[in-house]
N, C-alpha and C positions, 0 to 999 in steps of 0.2 A: 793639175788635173786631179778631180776629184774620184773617189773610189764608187763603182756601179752598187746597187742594193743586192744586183745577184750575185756578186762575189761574194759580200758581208752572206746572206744567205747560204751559201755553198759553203762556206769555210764554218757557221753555225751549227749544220749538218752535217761537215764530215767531221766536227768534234763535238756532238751531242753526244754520246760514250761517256763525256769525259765528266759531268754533272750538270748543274743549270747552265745553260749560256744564253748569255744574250747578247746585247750590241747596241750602245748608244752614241750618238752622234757626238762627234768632240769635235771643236775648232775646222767643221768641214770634214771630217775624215767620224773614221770612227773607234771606239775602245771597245775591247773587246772582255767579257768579265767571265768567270767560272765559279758558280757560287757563290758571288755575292764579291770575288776579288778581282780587281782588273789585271790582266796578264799579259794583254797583246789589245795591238794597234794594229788596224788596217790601212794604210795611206798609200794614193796612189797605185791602188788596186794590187797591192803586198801586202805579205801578214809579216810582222816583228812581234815576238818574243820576247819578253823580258825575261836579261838573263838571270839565270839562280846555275847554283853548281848540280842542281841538280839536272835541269836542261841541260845543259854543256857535255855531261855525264850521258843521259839519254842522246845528244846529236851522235857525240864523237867528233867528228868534226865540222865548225860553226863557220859561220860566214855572219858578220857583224856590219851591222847598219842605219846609219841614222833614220829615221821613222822622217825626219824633218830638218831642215835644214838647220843647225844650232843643237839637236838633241844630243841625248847619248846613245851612245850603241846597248842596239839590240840584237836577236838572232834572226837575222831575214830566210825565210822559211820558202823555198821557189815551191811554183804550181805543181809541181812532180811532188812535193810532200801532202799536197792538200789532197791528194788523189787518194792517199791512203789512208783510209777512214780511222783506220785501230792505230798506226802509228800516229796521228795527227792526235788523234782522244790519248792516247801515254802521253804524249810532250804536253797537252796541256795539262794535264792532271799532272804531273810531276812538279811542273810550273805552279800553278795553284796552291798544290800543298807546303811550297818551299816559298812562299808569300803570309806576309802577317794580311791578317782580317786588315780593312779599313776603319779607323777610327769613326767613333759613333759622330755623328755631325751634333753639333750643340744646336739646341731649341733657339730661335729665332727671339730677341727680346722684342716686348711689345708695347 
């Protein structure tokens, strides 16, 4: 089962707080970025969290989840969290910040 747009939507919204987001399509599902860093996955209509201590630190207590089947764990985030707009924008900005930039992609030879 794939994830609806208005979820990916709703979960953009109640962490716009947090700096740019956006949401691009990955393998049917989607990733989720904060300023340019990818932090969380949407799949099957769930948010996961890539862990950092500093998440872990901001949950308290986590509940860890495969995103997929084969992945690693991440922090599965239930619909009671997405509801709260300011704590939902902290987790991912703590997230974010506790993430290296993405390396620059190399120019394409021609």
């Amino acid at each position: 089962m794939s994830s609806q747009q208005k979820t990916v939507d709703y979960i953009l919204e109640q962490s716009a707080a947090a700096g740019s987001m956006t949401a691009k399509k990955m393998f049917g599902e989607y990733g989720l970025y904060c300023d340019g860093k990818v932090m969380a996955f949407i799949a099957n209509d769930q948010l996961f969290i890539k862990p950092t201590e500093a998440g872990r630190a901001y949950l308290g207590e986590v509940t860890e989840a495969e995103a997929y089947p084969g992945s690693k764990l991440y922090f599965l985030i239930d619909g009671e969290g997405w509801d709260d707009a300011e704590w939902l924008a902290g987790l991912v900005r703590v997230t974010a910040d506790a993430l290296p930039m993405p390396k620059p992609k190399k120019a394409k030879a021609k």
